[in-house]
Every structure is written in C-alpha cells, then in structure tokens.
C-alpha positions as YAML, in Angstrom:
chain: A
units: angstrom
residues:
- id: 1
  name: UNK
  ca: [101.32, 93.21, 65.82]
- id: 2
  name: UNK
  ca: [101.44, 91.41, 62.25]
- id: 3
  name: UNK
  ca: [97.71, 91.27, 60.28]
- id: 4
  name: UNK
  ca: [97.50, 88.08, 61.11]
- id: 5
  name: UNK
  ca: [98.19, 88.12, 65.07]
- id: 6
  name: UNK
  ca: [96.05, 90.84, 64.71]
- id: 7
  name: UNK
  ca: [92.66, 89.07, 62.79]
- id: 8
  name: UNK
  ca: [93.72, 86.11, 65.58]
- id: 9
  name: UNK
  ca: [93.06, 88.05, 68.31]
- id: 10
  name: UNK
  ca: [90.22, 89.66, 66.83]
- id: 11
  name: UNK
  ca: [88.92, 86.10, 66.80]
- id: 12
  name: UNK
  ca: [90.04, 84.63, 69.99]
- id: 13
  name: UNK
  ca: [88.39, 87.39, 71.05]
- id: 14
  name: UNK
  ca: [84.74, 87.09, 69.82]
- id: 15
  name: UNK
  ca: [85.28, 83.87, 71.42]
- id: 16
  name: UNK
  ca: [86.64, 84.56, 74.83]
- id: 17
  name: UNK
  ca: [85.00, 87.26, 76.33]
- id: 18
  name: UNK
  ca: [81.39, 85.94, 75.60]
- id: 19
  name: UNK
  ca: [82.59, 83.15, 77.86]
- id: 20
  name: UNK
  ca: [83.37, 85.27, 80.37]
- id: 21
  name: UNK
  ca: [86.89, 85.07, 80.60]
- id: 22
  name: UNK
  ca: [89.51, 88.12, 79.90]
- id: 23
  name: UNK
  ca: [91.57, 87.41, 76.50]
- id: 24
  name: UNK
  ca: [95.56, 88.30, 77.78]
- id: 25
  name: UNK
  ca: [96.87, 87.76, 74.17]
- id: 26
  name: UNK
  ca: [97.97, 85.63, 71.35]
- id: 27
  name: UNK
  ca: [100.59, 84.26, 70.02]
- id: 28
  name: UNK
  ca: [101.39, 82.34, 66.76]
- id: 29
  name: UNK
  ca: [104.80, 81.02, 65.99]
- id: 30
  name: UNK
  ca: [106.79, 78.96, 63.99]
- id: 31
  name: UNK
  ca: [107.66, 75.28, 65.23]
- id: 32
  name: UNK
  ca: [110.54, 72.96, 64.70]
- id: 33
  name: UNK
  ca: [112.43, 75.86, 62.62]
- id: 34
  name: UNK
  ca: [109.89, 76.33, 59.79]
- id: 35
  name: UNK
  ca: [109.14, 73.03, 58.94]
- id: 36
  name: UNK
  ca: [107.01, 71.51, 61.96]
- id: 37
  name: UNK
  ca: [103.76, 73.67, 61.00]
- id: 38
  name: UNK
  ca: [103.32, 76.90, 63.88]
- id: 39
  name: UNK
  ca: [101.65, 76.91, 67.50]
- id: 40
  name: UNK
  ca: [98.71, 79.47, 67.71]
- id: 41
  name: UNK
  ca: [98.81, 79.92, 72.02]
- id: 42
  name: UNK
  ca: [96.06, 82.21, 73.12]
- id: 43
  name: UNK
  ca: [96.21, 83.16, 77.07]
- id: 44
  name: UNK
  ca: [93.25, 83.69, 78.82]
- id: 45
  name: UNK
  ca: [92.54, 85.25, 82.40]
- id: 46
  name: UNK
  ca: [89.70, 85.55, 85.11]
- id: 47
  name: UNK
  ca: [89.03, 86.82, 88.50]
- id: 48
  name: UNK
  ca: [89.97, 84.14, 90.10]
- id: 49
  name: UNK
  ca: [92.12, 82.35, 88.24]
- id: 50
  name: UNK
  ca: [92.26, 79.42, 84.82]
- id: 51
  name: UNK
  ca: [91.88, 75.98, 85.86]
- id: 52
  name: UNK
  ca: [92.17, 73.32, 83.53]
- id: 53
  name: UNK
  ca: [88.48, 73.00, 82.72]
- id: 54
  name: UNK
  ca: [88.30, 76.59, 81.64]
- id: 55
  name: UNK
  ca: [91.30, 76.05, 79.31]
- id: 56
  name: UNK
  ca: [89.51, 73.08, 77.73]
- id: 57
  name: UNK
  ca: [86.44, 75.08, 77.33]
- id: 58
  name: UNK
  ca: [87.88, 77.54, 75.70]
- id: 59
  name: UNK
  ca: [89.70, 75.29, 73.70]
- id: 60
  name: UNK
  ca: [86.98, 73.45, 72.33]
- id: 61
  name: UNK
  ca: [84.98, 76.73, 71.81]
- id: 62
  name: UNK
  ca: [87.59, 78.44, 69.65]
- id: 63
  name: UNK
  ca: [88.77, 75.01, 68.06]
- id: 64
  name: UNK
  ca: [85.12, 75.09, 66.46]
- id: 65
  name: UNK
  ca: [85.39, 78.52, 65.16]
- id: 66
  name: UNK
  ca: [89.18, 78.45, 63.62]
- id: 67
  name: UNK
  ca: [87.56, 75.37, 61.90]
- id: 68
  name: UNK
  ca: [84.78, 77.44, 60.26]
- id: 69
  name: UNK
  ca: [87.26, 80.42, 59.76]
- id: 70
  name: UNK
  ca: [90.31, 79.02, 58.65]
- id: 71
  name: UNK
  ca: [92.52, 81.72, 59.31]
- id: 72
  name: UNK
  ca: [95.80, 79.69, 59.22]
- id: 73
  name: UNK
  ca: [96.34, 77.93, 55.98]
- id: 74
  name: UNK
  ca: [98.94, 75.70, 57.35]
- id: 75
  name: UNK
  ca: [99.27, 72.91, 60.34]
- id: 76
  name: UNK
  ca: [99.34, 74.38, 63.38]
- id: 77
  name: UNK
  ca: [98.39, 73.46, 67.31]
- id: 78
  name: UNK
  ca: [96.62, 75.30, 69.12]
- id: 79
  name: UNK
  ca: [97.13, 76.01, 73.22]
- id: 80
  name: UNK
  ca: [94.73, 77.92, 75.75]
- id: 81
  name: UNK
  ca: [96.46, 78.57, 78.87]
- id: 82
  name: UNK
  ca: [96.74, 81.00, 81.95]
- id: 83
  name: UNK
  ca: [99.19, 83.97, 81.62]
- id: 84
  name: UNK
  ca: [101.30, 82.55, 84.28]
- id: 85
  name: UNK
  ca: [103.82, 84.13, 87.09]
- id: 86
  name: UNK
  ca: [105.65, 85.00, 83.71]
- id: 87
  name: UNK
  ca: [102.91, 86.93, 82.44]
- id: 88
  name: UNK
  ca: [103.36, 88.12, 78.52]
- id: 89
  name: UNK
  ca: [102.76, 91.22, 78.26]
- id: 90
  name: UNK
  ca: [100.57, 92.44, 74.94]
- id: 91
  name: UNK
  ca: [100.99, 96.50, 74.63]
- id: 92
  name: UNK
  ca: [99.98, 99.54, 75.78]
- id: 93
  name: UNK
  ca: [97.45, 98.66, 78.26]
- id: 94
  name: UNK
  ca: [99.13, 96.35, 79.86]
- id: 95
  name: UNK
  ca: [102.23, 97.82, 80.66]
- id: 96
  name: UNK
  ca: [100.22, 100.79, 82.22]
- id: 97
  name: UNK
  ca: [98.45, 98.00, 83.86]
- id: 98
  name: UNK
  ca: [101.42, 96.48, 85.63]
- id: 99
  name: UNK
  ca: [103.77, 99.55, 85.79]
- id: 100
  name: UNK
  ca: [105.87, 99.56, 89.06]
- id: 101
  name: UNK
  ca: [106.02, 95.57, 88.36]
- id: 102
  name: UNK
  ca: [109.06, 94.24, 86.92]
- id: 103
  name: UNK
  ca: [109.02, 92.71, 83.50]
- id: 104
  name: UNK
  ca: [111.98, 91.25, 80.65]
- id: 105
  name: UNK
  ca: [111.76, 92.96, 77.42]
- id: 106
  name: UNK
  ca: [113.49, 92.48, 73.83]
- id: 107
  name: UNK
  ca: [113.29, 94.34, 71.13]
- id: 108
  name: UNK
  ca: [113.06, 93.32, 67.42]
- id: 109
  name: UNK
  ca: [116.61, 94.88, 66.69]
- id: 110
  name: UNK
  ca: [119.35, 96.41, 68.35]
- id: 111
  name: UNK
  ca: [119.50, 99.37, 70.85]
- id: 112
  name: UNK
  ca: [121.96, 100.84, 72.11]
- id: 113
  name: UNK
  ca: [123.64, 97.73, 71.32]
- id: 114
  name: UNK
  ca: [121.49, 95.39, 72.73]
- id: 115
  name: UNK
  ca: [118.09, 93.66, 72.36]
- id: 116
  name: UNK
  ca: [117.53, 92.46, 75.65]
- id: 117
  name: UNK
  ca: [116.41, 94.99, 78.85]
- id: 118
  name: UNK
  ca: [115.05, 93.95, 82.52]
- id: 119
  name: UNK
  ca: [113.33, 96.53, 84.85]
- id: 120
  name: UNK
  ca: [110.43, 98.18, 86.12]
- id: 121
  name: UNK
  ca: [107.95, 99.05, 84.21]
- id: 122
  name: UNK
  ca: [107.45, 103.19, 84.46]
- id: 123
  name: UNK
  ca: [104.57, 104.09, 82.05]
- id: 124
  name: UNK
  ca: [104.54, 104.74, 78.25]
- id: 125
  name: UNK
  ca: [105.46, 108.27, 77.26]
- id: 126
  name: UNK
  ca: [103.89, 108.53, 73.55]
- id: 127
  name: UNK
  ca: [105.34, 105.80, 71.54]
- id: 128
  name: UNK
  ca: [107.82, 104.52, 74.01]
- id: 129
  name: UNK
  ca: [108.02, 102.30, 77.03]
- id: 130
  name: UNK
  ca: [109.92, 103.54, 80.21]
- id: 131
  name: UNK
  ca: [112.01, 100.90, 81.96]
- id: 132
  name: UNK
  ca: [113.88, 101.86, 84.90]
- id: 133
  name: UNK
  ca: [116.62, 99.20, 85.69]
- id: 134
  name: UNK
  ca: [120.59, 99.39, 85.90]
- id: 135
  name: UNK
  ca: [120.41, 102.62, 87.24]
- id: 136
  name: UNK
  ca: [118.48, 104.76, 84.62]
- id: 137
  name: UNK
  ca: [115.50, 105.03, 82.66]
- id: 138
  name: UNK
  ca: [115.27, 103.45, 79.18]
- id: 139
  name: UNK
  ca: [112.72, 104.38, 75.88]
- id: 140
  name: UNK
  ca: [111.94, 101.46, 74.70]
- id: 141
  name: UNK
  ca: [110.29, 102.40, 70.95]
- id: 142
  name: UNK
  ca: [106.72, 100.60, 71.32]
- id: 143
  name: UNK
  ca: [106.99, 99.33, 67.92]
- id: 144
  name: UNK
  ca: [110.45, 97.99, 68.33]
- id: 145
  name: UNK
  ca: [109.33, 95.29, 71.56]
- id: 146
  name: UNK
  ca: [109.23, 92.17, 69.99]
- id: 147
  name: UNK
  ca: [108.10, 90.34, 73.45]
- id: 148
  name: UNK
  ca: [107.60, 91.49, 77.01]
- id: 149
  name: UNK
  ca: [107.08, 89.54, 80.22]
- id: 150
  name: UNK
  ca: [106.67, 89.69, 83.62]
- id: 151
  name: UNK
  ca: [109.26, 89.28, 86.05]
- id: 152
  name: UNK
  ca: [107.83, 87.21, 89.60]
- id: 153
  name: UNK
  ca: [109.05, 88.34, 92.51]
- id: 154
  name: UNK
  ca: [108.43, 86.34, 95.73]
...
C-alpha cells in the first residue's frame, strides 16, 4: 500500500466507521491514461448490505472532509460503493477472512512467469499468500499482489 492509499484510507476511515458502516478498502487510480485526473473509489460494507442511500451518505460525508483535507492535489472523482460479488480484497485480514473462497490474484511483476493466479484462498503463511488452484499450492509474496478479488460462485 503506497503513502498515499495509505493516509486515504486512514481518512475514509475516520469517516466510515463513525457512520456505522465497515470500510472494505480504497482505491485511487489513474484515469484516461494519465491525463484524465484519477478516481479515488472507497468500498464500504454492512450487515445487511449498501443500498444506494448509504453510498450517498457516505459520499457526501467524506466529500466534506477530502475538501477540508485536500489530500489529492490533482482532479479526481470520487466513488462509494458496495464490495460487490467481485469483492476486492485489501490484505492480510481479509484473505484469512475469506480463505476456502475463491479469489483472482495478480501480482506487481512476474512469477514463475506469470502475473496472473486463480484459486482458493488457503491462509497466509508469514509474508505469503497460499493459493491452491491448478493442482498445487502457490506463495504468493504479500508484497508482490498488486490486486486481489473474489471469485462468485453460484
């Protein structure tokens, strides 16, 4: 997690939770291949589900505070959604969370050739992720997962 994603969750969080609602993660990203300004997405969660009002709420909420902050310097939009059936997975605690669920994971660079695994998710053995798919177990270097999702199954 860069400084920044990492001062951006710190704030979404001081936000979110007071609300009531359980901060999944955030995301900030370049649009429009550099030049369109960058989306800041936070996902939130609840017991029983985000509807549309919550998103809002939150939205306006935390919309006040990055105002006050100013902790991007450049454009950017902001989105407040539900994690989804797809649900992005942000470290540690959440793969223990989900483990025995499957989930798509790529790496920052290369392993083994590739960047791109899909399995279930087996625990966290000191700084790497266990995947079991294809037939065997992969370690998955923590700091190497770029992104991480869940797989739905139906």
């Amino acid at each position: 997690m860069t400084p920044t994603v990492h001062n951006l969750t710190e704030l979404a969080r001081s936000v979110v939770e007071p609300m009531g609602y359980e901060l999944v993660g955030v995301e900030h990203a370049r649009q429009g291949g550099g030049h369109g300004g960058s989306v800041l997405r936070v996902f939130i969660d609840a017991e029983g589900g985000i509807t549309l009002d919550d998103c809002a709420a939150v939205s306006h909420q935390l919309s006040g505070v990055l105002d006050v902050e100013d902790p991007i310097p450049d454009h950017y939009d902001l989105e407040v959604s539900s994690p989804g059936l797809d649900r992005p997975l942000f470290g540690v605690d959440h793969y223990e969370r989900f483990r025995g669920r499957r989930a798509k994971v790529r790496l920052a660079g290369k392993l083994d050739g590739r960047r791109n695994f899909e399995g279930r998710l087996a625990g966290v053995d000191g700084n790497s992720l266990r995947l079991e798919g294809e037939g065997k177990t992969f370690q998955l270097p923590l700091a190497a997962i770029e992104s991480a999702r869940l797989v739905p199954e139906f």
